[in-house]
PDB file of N, CA, C and O in Angstrom:
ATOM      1  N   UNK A   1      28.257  -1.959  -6.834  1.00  0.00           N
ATOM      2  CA  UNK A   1      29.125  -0.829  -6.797  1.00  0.00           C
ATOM      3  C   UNK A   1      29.167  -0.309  -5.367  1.00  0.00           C
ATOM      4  O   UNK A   1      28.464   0.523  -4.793  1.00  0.00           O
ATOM      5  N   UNK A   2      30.177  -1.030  -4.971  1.00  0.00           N
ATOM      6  CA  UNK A   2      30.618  -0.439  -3.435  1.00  0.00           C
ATOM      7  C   UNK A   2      30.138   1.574  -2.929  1.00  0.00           C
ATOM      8  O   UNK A   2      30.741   2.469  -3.521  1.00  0.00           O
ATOM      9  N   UNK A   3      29.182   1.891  -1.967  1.00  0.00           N
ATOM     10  CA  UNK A   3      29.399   3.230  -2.164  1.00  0.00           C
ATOM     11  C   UNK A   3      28.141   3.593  -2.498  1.00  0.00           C
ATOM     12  O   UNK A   3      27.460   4.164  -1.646  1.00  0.00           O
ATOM     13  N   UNK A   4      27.623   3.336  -3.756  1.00  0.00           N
ATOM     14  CA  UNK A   4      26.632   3.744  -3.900  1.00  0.00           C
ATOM     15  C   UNK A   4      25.301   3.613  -3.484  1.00  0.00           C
ATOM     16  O   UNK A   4      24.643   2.629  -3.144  1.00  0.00           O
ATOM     17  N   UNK A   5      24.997   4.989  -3.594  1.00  0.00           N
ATOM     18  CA  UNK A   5      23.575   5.153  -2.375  1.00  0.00           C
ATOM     19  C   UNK A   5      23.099   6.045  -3.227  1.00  0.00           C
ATOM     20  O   UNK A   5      23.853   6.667  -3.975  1.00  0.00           O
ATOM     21  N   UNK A   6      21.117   6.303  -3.213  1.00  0.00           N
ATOM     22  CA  UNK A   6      20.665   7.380  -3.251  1.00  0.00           C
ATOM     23  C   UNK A   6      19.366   6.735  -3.072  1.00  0.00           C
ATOM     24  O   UNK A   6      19.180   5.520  -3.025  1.00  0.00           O
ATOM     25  N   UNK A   7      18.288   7.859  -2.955  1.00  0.00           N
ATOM     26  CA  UNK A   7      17.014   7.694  -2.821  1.00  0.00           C
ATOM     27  C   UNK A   7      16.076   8.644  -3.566  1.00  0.00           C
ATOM     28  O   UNK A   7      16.704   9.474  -4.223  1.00  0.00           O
ATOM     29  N   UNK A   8      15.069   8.725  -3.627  1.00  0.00           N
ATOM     30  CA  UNK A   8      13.645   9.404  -4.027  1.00  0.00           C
ATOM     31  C   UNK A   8      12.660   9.325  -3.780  1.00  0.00           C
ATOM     32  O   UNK A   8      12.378   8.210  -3.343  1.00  0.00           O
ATOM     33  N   UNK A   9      11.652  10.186  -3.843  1.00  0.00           N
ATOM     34  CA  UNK A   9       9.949  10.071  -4.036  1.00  0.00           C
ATOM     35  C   UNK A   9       9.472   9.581  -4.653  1.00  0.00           C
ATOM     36  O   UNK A   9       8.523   8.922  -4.228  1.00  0.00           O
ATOM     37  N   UNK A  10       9.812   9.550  -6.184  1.00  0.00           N
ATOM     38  CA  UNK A  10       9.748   8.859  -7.411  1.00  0.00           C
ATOM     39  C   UNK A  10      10.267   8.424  -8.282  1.00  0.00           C
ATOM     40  O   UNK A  10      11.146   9.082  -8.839  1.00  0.00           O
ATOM     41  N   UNK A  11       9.847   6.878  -8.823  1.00  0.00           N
ATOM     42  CA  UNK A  11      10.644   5.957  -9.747  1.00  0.00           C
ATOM     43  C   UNK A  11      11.406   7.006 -10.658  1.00  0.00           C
ATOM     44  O   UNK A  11      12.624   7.101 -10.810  1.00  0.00           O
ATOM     45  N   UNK A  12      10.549   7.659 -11.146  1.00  0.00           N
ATOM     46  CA  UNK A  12      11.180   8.426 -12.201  1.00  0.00           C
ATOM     47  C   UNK A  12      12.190   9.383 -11.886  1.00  0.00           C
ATOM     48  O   UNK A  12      12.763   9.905 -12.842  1.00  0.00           O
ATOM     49  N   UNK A  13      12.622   9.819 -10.361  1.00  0.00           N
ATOM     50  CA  UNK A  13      13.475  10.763  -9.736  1.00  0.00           C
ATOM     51  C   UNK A  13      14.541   9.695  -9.353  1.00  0.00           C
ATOM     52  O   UNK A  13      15.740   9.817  -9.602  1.00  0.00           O
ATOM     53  N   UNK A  14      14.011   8.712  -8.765  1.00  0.00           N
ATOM     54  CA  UNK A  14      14.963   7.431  -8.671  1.00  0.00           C
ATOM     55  C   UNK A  14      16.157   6.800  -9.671  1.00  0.00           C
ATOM     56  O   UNK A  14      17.213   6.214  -9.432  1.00  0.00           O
ATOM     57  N   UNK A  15      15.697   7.072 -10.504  1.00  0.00           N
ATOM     58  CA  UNK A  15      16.058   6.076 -11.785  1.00  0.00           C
ATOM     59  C   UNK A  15      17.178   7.250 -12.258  1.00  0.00           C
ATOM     60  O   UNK A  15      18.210   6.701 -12.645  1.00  0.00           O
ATOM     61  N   UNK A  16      17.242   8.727 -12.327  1.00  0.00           N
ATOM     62  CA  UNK A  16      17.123   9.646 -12.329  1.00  0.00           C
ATOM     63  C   UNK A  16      18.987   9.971 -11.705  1.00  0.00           C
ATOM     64  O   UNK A  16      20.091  10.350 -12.097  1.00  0.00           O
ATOM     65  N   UNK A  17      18.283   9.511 -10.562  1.00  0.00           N
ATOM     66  CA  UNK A  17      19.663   9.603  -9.325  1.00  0.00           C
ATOM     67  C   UNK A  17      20.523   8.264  -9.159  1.00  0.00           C
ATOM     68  O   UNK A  17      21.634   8.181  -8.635  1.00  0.00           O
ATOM     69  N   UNK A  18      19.778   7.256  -9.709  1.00  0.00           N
ATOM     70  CA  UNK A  18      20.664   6.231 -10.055  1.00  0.00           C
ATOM     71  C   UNK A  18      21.599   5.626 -10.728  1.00  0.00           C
ATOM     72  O   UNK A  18      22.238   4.581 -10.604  1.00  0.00           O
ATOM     73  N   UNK A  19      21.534   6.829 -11.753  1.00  0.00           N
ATOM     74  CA  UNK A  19      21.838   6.843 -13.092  1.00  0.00           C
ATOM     75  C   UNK A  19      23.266   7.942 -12.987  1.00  0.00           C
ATOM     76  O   UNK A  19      24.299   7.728 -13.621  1.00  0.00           O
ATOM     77  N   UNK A  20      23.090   8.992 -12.166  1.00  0.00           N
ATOM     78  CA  UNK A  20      24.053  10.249 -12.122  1.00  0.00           C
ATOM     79  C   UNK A  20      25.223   9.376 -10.832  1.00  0.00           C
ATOM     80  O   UNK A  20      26.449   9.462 -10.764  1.00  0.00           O
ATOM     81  N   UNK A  21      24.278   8.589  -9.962  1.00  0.00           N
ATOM     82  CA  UNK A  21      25.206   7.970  -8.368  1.00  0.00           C
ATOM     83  C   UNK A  21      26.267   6.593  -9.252  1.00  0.00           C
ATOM     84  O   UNK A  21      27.328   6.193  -8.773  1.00  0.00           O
ATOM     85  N   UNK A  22      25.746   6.131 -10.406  1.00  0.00           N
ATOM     86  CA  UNK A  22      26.459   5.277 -11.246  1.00  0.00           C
ATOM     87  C   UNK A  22      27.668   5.714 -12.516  1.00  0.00           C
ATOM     88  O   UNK A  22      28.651   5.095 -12.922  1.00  0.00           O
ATOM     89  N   UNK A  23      27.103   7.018 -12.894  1.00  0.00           N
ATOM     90  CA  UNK A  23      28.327   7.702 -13.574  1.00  0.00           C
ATOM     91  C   UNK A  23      29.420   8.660 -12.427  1.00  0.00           C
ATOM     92  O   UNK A  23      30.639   8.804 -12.517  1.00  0.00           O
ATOM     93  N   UNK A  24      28.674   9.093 -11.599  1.00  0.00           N
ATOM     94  CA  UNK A  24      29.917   9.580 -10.383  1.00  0.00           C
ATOM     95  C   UNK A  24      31.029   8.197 -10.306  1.00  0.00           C
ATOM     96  O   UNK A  24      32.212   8.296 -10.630  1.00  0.00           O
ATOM     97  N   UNK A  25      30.428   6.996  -9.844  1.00  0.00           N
ATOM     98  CA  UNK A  25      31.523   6.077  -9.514  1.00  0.00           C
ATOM     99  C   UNK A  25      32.348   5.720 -10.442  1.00  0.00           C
ATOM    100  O   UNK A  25      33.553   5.718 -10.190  1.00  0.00           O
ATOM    101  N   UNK A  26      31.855   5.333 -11.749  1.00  0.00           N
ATOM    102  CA  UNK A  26      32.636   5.070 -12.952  1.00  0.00           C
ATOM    103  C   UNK A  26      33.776   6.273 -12.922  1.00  0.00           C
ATOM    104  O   UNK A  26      34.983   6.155 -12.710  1.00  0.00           O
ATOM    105  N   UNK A  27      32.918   7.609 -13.234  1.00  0.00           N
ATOM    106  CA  UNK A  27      34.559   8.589 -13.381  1.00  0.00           C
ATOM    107  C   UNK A  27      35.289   8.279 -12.163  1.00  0.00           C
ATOM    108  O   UNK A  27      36.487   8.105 -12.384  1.00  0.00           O
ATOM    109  N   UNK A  28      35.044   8.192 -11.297  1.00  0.00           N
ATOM    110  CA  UNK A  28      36.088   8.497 -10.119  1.00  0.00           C
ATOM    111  C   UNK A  28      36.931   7.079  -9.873  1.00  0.00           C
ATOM    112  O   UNK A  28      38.032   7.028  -9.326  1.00  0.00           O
ATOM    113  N   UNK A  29      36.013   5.676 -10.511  1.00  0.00           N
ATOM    114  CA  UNK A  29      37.029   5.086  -9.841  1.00  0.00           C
ATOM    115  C   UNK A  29      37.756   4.421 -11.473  1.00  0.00           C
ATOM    116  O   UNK A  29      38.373   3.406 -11.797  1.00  0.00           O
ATOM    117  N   UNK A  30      37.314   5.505 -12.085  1.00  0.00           N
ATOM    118  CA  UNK A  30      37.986   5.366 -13.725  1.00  0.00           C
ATOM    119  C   UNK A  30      38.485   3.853 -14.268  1.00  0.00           C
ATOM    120  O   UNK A  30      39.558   3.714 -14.855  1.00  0.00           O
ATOM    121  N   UNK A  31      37.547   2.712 -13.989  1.00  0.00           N
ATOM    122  CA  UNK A  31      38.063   1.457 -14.284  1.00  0.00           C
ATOM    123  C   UNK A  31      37.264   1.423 -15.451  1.00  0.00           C
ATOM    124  O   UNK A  31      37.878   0.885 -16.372  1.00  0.00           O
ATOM    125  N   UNK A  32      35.804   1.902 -15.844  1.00  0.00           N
ATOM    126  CA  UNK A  32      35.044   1.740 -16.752  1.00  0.00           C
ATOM    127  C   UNK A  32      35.105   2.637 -17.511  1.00  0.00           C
ATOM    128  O   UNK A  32      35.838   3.598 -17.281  1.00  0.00           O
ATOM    129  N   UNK A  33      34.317   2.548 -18.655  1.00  0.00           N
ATOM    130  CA  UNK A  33      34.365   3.915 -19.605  1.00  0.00           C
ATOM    131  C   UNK A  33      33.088   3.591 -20.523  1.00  0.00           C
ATOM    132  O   UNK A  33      32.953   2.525 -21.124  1.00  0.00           O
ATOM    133  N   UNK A  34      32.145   4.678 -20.554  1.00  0.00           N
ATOM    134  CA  UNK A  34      31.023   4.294 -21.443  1.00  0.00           C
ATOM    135  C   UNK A  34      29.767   4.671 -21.190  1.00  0.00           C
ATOM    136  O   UNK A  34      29.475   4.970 -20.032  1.00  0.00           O
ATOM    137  N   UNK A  35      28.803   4.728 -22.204  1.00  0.00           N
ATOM    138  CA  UNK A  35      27.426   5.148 -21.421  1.00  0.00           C
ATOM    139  C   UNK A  35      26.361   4.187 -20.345  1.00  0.00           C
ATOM    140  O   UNK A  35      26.196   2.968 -20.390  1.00  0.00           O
ATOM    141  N   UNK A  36      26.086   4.616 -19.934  1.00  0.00           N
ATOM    142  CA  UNK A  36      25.396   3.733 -18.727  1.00  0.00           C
ATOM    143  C   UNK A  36      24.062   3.920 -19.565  1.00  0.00           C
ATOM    144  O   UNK A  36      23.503   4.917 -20.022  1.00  0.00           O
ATOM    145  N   UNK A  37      23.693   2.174 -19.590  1.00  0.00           N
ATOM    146  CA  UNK A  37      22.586   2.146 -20.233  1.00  0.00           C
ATOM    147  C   UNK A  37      21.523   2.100 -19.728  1.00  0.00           C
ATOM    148  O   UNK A  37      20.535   2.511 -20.336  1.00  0.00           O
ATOM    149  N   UNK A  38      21.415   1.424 -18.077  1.00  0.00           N
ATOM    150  CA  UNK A  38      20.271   1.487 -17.203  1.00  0.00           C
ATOM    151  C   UNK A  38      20.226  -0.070 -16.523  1.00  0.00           C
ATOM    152  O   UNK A  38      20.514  -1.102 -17.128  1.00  0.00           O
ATOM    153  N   UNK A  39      19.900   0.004 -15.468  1.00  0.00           N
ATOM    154  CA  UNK A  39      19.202  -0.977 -14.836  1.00  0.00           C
ATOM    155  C   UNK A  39      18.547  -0.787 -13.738  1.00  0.00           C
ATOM    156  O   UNK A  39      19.018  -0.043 -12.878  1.00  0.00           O
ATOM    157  N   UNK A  40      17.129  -1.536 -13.531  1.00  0.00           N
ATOM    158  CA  UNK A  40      16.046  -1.354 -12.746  1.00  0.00           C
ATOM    159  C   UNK A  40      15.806  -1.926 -11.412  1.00  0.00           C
ATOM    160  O   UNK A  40      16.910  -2.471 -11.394  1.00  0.00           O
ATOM    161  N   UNK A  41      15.417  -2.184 -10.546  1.00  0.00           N
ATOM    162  CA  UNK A  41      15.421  -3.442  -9.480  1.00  0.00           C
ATOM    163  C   UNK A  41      14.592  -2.695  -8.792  1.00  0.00           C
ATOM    164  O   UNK A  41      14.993  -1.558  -8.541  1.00  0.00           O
ATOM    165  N   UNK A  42      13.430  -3.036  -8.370  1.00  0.00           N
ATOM    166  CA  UNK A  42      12.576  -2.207  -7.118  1.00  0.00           C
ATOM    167  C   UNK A  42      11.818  -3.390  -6.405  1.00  0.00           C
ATOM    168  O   UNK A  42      11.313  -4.463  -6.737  1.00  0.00           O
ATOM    169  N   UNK A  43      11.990  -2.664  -5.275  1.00  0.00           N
ATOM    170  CA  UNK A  43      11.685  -3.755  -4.229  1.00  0.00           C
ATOM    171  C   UNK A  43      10.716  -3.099  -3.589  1.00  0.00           C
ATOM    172  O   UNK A  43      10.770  -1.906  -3.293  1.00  0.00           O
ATOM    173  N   UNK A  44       9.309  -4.254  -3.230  1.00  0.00           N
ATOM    174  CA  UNK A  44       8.609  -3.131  -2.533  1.00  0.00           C
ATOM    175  C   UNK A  44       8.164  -4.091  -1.017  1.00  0.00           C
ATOM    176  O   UNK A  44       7.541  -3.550  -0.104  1.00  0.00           O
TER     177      UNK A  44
END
């Protein structure tokens, strides 16, 4: 998803803001429609 960015302190603040930075793009670029169910990826 072109655009999207965010960060945190914690997985759980992460996941958090990843989740709200993934429904911002959906409404706005209104191609999708639906609940965002989650996905994880951490790199350390």
């Amino acid at each position: 998803m072109p655009g999207c960015h965010t960060q945190a302190k914690t997985i759980d603040e992460l996941l958090d803001r990843t989740k709200e930075a993934i429904r911002a793009y959906l409404k706005e670029d209104n191609q999708i429609k639906g609940d965002f169910i989650g996905v994880q990826y951490v790199e350390l």
